[in-house]
Structure formats: structure tokens, C-alpha cells
ZAFI-805786 format. One line per 3 residues: number of its first residue (from 1); their letters; for each residue x, y, z of C-alpha. Coordinates in nm, 2 decimals. Layout:
// ZAFI-805786
NUM) A) X:Y:Z ~ ...
// end
This chain:
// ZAFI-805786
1) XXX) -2.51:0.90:1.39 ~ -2.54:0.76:1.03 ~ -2.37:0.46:0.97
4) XXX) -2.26:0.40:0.59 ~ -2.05:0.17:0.40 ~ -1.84:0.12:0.11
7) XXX) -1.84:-0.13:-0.16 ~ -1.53:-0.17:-0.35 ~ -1.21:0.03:-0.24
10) XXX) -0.99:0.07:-0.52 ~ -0.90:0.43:-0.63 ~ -1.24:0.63:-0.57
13) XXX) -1.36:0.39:-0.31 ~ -1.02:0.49:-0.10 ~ -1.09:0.83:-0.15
16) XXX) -1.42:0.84:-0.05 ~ -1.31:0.64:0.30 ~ -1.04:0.92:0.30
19) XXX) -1.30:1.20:0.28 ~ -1.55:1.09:0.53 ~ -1.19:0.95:0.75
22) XXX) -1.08:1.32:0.81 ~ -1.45:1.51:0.82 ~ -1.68:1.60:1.03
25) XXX) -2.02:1.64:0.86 ~ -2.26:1.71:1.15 ~ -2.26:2.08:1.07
28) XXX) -2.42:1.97:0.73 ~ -2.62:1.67:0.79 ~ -2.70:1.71:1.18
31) XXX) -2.52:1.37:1.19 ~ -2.20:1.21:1.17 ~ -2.17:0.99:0.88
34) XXX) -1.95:0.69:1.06 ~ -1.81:0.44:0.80 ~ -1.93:0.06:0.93
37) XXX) -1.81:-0.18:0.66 ~ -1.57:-0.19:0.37 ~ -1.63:-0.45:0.11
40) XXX) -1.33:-0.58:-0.07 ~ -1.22:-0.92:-0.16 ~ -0.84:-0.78:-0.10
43) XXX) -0.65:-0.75:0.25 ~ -0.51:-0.41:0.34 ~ -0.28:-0.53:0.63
46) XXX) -0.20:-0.20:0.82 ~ -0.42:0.03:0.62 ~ -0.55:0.26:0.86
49) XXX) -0.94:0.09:0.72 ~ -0.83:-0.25:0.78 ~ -1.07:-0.25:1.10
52) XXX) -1.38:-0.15:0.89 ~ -1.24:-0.44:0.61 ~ -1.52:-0.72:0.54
55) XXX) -1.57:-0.99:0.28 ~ -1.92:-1.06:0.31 ~ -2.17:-0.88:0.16
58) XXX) -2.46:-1.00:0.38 ~ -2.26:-0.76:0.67 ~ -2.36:-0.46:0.48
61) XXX) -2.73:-0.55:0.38 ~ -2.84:-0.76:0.68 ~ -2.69:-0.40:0.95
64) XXX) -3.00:-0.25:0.99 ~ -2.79:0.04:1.13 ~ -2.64:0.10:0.77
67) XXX) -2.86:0.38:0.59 ~ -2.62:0.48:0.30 ~ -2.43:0.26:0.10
70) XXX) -2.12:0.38:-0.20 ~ -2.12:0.12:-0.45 ~ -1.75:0.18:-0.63
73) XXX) -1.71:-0.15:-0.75 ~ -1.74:-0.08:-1.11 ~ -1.87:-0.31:-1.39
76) XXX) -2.21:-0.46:-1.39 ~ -2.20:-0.76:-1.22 ~ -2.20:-0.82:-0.91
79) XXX) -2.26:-0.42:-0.86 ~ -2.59:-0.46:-1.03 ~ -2.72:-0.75:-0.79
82) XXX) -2.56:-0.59:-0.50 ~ -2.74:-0.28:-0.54 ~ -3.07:-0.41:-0.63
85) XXX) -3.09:-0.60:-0.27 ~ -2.94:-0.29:-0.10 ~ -3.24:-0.08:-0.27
88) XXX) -3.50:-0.37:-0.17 ~ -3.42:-0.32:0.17 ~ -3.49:0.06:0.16
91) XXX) -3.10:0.12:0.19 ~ -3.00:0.45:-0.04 ~ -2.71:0.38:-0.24
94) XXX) -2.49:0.60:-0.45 ~ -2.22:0.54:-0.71 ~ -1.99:0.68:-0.96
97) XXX) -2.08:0.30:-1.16 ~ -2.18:0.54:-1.54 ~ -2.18:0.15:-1.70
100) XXX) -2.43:0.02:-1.44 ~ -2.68:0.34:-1.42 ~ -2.66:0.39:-1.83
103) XXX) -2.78:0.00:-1.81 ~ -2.99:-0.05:-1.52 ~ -3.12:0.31:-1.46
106) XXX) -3.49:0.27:-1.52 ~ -3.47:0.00:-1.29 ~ -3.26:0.09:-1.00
109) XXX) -3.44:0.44:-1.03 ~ -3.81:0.26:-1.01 ~ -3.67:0.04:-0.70
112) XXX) -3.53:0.32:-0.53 ~ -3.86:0.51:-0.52 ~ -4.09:0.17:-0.42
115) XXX) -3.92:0.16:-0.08 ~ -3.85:0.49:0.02 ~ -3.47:0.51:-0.04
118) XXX) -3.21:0.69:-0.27 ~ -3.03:0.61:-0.59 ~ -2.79:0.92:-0.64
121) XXX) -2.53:0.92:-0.90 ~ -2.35:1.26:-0.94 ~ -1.97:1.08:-1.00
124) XXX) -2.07:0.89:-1.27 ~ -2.08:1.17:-1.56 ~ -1.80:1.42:-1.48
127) XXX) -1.63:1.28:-1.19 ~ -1.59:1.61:-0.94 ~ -1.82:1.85:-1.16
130) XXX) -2.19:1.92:-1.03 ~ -2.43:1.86:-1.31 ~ -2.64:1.63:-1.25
133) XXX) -2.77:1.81:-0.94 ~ -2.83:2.12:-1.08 ~ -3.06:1.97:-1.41
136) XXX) -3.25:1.82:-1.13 ~ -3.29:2.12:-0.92 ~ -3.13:2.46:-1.06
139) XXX) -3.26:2.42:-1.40 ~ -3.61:2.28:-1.34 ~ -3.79:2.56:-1.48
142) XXX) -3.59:2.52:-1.81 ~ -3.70:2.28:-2.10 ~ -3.33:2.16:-2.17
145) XXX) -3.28:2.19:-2.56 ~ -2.95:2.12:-2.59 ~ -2.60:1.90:-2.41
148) XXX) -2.30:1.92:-2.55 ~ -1.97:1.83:-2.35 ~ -1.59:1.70:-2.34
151) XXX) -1.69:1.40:-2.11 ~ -1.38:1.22:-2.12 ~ -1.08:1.37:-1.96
154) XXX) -0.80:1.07:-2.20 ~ -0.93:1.15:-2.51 ~ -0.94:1.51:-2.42
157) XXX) -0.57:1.50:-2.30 ~ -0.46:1.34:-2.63 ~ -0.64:1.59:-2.83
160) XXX) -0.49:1.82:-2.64 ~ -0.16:1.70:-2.72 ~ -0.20:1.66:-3.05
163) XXX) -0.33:2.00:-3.08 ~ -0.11:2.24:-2.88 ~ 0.23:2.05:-2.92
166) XXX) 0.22:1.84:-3.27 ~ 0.24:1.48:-3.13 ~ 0.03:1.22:-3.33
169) XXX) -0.23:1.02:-3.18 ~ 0.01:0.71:-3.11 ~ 0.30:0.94:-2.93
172) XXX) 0.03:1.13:-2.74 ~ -0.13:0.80:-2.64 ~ 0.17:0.69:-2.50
175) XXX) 0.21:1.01:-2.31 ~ -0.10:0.95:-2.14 ~ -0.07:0.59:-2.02
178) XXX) 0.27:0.76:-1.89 ~ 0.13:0.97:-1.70 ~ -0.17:0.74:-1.57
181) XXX) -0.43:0.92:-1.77 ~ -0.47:0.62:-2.03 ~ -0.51:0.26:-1.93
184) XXX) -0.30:-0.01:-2.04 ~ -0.59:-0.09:-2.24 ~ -0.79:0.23:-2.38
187) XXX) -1.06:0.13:-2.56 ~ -1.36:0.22:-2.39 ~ -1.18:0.62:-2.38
190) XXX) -1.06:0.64:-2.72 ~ -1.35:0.46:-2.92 ~ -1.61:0.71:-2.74
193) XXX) -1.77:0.43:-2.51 ~ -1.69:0.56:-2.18 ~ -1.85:0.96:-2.34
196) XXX) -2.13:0.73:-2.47 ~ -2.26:0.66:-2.15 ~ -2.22:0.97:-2.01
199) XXX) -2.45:1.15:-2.28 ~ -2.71:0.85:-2.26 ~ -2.72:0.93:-1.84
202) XXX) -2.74:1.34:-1.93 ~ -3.01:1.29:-2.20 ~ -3.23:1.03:-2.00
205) XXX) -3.18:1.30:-1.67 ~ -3.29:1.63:-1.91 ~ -3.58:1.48:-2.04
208) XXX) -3.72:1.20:-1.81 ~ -3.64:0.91:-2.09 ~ -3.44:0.62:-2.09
211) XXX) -3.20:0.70:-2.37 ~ -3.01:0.33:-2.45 ~ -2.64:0.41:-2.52
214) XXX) -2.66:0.11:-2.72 ~ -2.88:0.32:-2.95 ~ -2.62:0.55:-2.97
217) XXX) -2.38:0.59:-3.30 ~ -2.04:0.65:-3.13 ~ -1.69:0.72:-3.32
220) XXX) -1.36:0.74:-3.15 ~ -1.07:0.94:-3.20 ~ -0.83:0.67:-3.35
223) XXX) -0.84:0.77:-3.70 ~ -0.79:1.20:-3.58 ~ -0.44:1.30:-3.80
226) XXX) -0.23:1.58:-3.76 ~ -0.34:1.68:-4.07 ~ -0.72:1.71:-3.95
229) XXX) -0.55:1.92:-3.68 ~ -0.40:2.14:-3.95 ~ -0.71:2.16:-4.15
232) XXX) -0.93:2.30:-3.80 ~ -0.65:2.54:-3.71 ~ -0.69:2.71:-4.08
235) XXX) -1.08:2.70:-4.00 ~ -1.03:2.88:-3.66 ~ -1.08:2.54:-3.48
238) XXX) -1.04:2.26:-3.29 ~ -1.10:1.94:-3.27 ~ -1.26:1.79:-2.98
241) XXX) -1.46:1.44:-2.87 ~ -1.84:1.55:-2.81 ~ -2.12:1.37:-2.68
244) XXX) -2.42:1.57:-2.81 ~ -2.80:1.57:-2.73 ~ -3.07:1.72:-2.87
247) XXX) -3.47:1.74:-2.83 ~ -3.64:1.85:-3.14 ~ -4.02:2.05:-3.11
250) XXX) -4.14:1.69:-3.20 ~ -4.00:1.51:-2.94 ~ -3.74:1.33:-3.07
253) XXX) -3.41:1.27:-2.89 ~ -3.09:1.30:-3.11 ~ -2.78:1.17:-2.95
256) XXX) -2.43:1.11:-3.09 ~ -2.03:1.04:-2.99 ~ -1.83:1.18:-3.22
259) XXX) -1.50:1.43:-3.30 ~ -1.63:1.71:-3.36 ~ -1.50:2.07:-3.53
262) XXX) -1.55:2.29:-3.29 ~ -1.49:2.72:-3.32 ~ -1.26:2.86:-3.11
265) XXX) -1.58:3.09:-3.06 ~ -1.71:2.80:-2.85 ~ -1.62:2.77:-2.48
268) XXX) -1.56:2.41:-2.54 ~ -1.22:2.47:-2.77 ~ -1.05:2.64:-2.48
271) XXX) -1.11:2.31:-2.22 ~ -0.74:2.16:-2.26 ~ -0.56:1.84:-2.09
274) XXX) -0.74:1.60:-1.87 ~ -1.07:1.88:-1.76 ~ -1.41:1.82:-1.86
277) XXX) -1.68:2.11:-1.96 ~ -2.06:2.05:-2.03 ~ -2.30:2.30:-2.20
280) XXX) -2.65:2.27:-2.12 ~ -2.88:2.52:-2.33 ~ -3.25:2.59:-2.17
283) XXX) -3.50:2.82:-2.34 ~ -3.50:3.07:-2.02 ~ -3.12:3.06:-1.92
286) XXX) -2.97:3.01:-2.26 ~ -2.60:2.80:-2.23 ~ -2.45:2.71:-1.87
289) XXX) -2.14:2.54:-1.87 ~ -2.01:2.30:-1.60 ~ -1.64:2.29:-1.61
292) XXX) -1.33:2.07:-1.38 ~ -1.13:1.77:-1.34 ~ -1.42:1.53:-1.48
295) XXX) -1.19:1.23:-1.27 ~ -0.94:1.16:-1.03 ~ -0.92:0.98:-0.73
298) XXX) -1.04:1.28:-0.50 ~ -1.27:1.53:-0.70 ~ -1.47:1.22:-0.80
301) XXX) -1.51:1.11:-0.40 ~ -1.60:1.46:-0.34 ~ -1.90:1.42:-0.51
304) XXX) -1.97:1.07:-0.41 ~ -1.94:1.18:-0.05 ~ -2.20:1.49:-0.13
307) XXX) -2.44:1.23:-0.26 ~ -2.42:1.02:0.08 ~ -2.46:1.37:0.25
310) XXX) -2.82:1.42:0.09 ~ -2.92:1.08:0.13 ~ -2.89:1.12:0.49
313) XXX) -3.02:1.49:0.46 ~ -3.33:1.33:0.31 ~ -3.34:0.98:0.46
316) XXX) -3.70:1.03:0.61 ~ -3.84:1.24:0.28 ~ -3.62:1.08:0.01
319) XXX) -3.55:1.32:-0.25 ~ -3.49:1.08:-0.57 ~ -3.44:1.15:-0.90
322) XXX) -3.76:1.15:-1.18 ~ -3.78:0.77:-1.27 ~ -3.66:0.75:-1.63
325) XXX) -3.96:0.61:-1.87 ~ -3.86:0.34:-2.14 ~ -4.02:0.47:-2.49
328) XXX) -4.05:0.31:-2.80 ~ -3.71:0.28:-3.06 ~ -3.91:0.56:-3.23
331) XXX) -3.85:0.80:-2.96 ~ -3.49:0.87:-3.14 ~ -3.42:1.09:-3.39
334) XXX) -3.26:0.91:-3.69 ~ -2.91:1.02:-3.75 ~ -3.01:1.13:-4.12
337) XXX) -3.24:1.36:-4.03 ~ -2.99:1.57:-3.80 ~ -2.91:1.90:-3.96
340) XXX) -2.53:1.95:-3.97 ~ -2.25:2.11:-4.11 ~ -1.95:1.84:-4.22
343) XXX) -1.59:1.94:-4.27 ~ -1.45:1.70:-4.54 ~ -1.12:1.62:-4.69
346) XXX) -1.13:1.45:-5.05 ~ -0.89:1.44:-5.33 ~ -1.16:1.55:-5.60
349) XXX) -1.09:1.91:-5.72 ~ -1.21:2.24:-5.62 ~ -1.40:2.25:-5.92
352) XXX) -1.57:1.94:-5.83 ~ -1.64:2.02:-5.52 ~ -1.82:2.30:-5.58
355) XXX) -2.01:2.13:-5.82 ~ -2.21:1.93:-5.59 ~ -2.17:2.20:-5.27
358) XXX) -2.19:2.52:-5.42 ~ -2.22:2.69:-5.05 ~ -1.88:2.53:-4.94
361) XXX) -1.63:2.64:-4.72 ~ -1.28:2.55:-4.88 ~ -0.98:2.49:-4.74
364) XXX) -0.65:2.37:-4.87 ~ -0.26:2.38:-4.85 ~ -0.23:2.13:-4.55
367) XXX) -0.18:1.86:-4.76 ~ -0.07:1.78:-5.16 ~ -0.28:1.63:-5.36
370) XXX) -0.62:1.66:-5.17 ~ -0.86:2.00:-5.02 ~ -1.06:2.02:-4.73
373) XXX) -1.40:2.20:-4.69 ~ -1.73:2.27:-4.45 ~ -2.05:2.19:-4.61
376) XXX) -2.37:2.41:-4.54 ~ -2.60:2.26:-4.33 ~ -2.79:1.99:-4.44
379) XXX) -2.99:1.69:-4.29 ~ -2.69:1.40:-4.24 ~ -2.89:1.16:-4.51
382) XXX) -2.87:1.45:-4.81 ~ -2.49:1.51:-4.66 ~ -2.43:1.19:-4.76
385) XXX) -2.60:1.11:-5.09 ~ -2.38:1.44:-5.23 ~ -2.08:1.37:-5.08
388) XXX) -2.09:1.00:-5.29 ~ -2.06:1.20:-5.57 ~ -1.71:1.30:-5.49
391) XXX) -1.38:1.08:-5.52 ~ -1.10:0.99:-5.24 ~ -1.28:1.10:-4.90
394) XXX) -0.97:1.12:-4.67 ~ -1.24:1.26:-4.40 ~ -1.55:1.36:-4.22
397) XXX) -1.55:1.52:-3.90 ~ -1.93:1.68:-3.80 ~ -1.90:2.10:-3.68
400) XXX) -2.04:2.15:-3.37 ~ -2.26:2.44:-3.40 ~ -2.25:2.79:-3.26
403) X) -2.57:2.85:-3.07
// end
């Protein structure tokens, strides 16, 4: 028997209880995973977990009998702290925590492996979808070259909206905190926060670097019109919130947040509502692409529980992920040296623009008075320094090339 707790029990927290409630694992693990303790600083009077309820931390790390610990607390502290003495005892822990492992990752990771335990984390980048598994396993004998994904499930349901049945951003907002897919307060969805971390934990996974979101420029989708949305459907597009990373023959890590035009050549432009897709390119397999519900109170226990199950698959041989090495600030890519495509919207004239991008794309009758167009590719710094030469920039949304 494997005895394992649960810290926190909110939405995922109750699901994973749920899970491991109404399985039987022993098939898969050659032991049953029997839940000891729940942490919560709430009462559940009558909830069938009531019996397993605690309040005191020092129940869970002072049972030696308690192998596997699911931090679903959330936030850095006292998750942090919590899982640091967990770790120190040579407890394996696992989470679907993306702000505390994008934070504390090289850390955690380095404890993890100094006493013998596990610090698994497959919930915290697309909720139910394996990915991080497979980099670490299936993919091994690729160099990754390339991630790009729809890594948050809000912003892609407002798109989504916005795209496929004319609602602005404001109505299609309000359609999602309706429907439970926004919170009250959305920030860390819509201004790329929540996607920021889950490209910084992807990038630092492919290539053994700690990649700082911090580090990371990051741009919402607050300021996406209807008219943007008119402009990509002329262009054979859509528009979608990417969190991109990219290793150049140098070295360098690249790494961005942003809305992005993306071709309805892409399988990315046909991932629609609240599902989240990720495209990993390798030099042997080419593109993969990881696709599902990327949250939700179930498929994100799912892979919570699958994480406790290989902890106590592997509790005598832990089987750990490569400790992530913190590099110098010159390990990034600056973002003016990324070759890109643009599309723009300006109010200057055809003529003009064509003046300073002869190569351009253009696009117009959308809306009066102004003309949209795709640059040719170009290093982001020499993007900018000819696009000051025109008047009345409406726009700029990067295109999201076609590998």
C-alpha cells in the first residue's frame, strides 16, 4: 500500500481525491495508492473526505508512511515552503502549481534529485494533455527546435468567439465568465501571464535551461478588434494567443507571448473554444501536436493522479526530470534579432507603404480610411526602424510561421 496525500482541495484538488476515491490502481502500480491526509484550512462537514480532512501540515511531513504528496494549493507561498520540506524529507511531490515550478523550478528540481524523491509536474502546462512526459521520454532522441501552442483555454475561448460568431472582445469576455471559463478577475488569462509561464516550463524542459518568464516579452489579447479579425480572415487566417520558443544553431533561446496571425494551413487555426494544442518540432520527427481540454476540474486530476502513479512506480529508482541549469541573461535571444513576418494596419497609403516595404502583402477594404499588410520577413529590430517611417499604426500582430 502507498499512502499519499493532498494539499489543497479546491477544484483540482477534489478531483484528484475523486479519482484515486473510485480507482483501483494496483494493476498499474502493484500497489494501492490509499489517500492519508487532506490539507485544507476549510471544513467539508459531510463530504464523503471529511475523515481524511487535516489542518496541520506537520500530519503530512512528519507520516513516514506518506510517499507521494499533490500540492494543489496554488500560488507561491506557502506551496513553495511546503514543498521544499516535503522534498527534504525524500517525499515525491507533484503539482499542477505552473506559477510555483516557472519560479522555483531549478530549485525544487535540484532538491528533488539530492534525496532520492520526485518532483513531477505534468498538470501544470496543459491541464489533461501529456506533454511534458513525452519531451522527457518519447522525444529524447530529438533536438527540439521549435514550441508553439494555444496554452490558455480563456483567451482561446474568446478568440474563438470573436472569430466564429462576431462578438467583440468585451461581449465575448462576458460570455466566458458566464460560463465559468473567465474569472471574475482575468488578468493573468487575457494579458498572456498564465501562457507565459507555460512556455517558460516547455522551453526550460526542451532544452535543460532555466528560461525566467520574467524574461519573457508577453502581450495580451485586450487590444484584438473585430476589425483585426476581418483583416486575418481576408489573409486566410486567424488569430490566435501563442506562446512561442525557439533555439537558434547558436544557442540562443527565443521566447515570446503574443497574438499571433496564424494560416489556416496551420493545425493550430482549427483548435476552437476552451481546447489547447502544442506543436513541438524535432529535427528527426518533424511537428507533433499535443491537443485537449488544456483545464478543467477532471482532465487536469487525471494527469495529476498519473504523476502520483509514477512516483510510486519509481519510488525506489526515482525517475526525475533533467535539473534545469540557470545561464547567464545572455542565454536569450533578443527580441530584435527574431526573424518575423508582421501584419500591420496603418492609415499611410498604399503608395507609401510600398515605399518602405516593397515585398508587402496588402490588404484593405475592412476599414475606411486605413490598409492592412504582411511584411516579408525581417529581424524584429529592422521591422521596426521601417515601420517608423509610416503614419497612424492602428496595429501589429507577429505571423506565426508555416514550418
Amino acid at each position: 500500500m502507498a499512502k499519499v496525500a493532498i494539499i489543497g482541495f479546491g477544484t483540482v484538488g477534489s478531483g484528484v481525491f475523486e479519482i484515486l476515491n473510485n480507482k483501483d490502481f494496483t494493476q498499474k502500480t502493484g500497489e494501492r495508492l490509499d489517500v492519508g491526509y487532506i490539507l485544507d484550512i476549510r471544513d467539508f462537514p459531510g463530504h464523503e473526505a471529511e475523515r481524511y480532512m487535516t489542518k496541520d501540515f506537520n500530519d503530512i511531513l512528519n507520516d513516514p508512511k506518506v510517499q507521494v504528496v499533490a500540492e494543489m494549493m496554488g500560488g507561491l507561498h506557502p506551496a513553495y515552503e511546503f514543498t521544499k520540506e516535503l522534498l527534504e524529507r525524500g517525499k515525491s511531490v507533484v503539482t499542477s502549481n505552473k506559477e510555483l515550478v516557472a519560479t522555483y523550478g531549478p530549485e525544487l528540481l535540484q532538491l528533488a534529485a539530492e534525496h532520492q524523491a520526485n518532483y513531477l509536474f505534468e498538470a501544470s502546462v496543459g491541464g489533461g494533455i501529456p506533454v511534458l512526459r513525452p519531451m522527457m521520454s518519447c522525444l529524447l532522441a530529438n533536438d527540439i527546435l521549435r514550441i508553439a501552442g494555444i496554452l490558455n483555454g480563456t483567451t482561446n475561448y474568446i478568440l474563438s468567439e470573436m472569430i466564429h460568431h462576431g462578438k467583440d472582445f468585451e461581449q465575448a469576455l462576458k460570455d466566458a465568465q458566464e460560463k465559468g471559463y473567465a474569472e471574475r478577475n482575468p488578468a493573468a488569462d487575457v494579458e498572456g501571464h498564465d501562457a507565459c509561464r507555460k512556455i517558460a516550463i516547455l522551453a526550460s524542459i526542451a532544452w535543460g535551461k532555466f528560461v525566467d518568464y520574467n524574461n519573457i516579452p508577453t502581450e495580451g489579447i485586450c487590444d484584438i478588434t473585430l476589425d483585426d479579425v476581418q483583416y486575418a480572415e481576408k489573409l486566410d487566417s486567424v488569430i490566435k494567443l501563442i506562446g512561442y520558443a525557439s533555439i537558434n544553431k547558436a544557442g540562443k533561446i527565443y521566447a515570446r507571448v503574443s497574438p499571433m496571425l496564424v494560416s489556416r494551413q496551420s493545425p493550430l487555426a482549427g483548435v476552437d473554444d476552451v481546447y489547447n494544442a502544442i506543436v513541438i518540432t524535432g529535427d528527426a520527427l518533424g511537428k507533433s501536436m499535443f491537443y485537449g481540454r488544456g483545464a478543467g476540474k477532471l482532465p487536469t486530476a487525471s494527469a495529476v493522479v498519473a504523476d502520483m502513479i509514477d512516483c510510486v512506480k519509481h519510488l525506489k529508482a526515482p525517475k526525475r526530470c533533467t535539473v534545469w541549469k540557470r545561464c547567464g541573461d545572455d542565454m536569450m535571444l533578443p527580441c530584435e534579432e527574431k526573424e518575423t513576418a508582421m501584419f500591420v494596419r496603418t492609415a499611410s497609403s498604399k503608395e507609401a507603404v510600398l515605399a518602405v516595404f516593397p515585398e508587402a502583402q496588402i490588404v484593405d477594404g475592412v476599414k475606411a480610411g486605413e490598409i492592412g499588410f504582411v511584411t516579408p520577413v525581417l529581424p524584429e529590430g529592422a521591422l521596426d526602424a521601417r515601420l517608423e517611417r509610416l503614419e497612424g499604426i492602428a496595429a501589429r500582430l507577429r505571423v506565426l510561421e508555416i514550418e
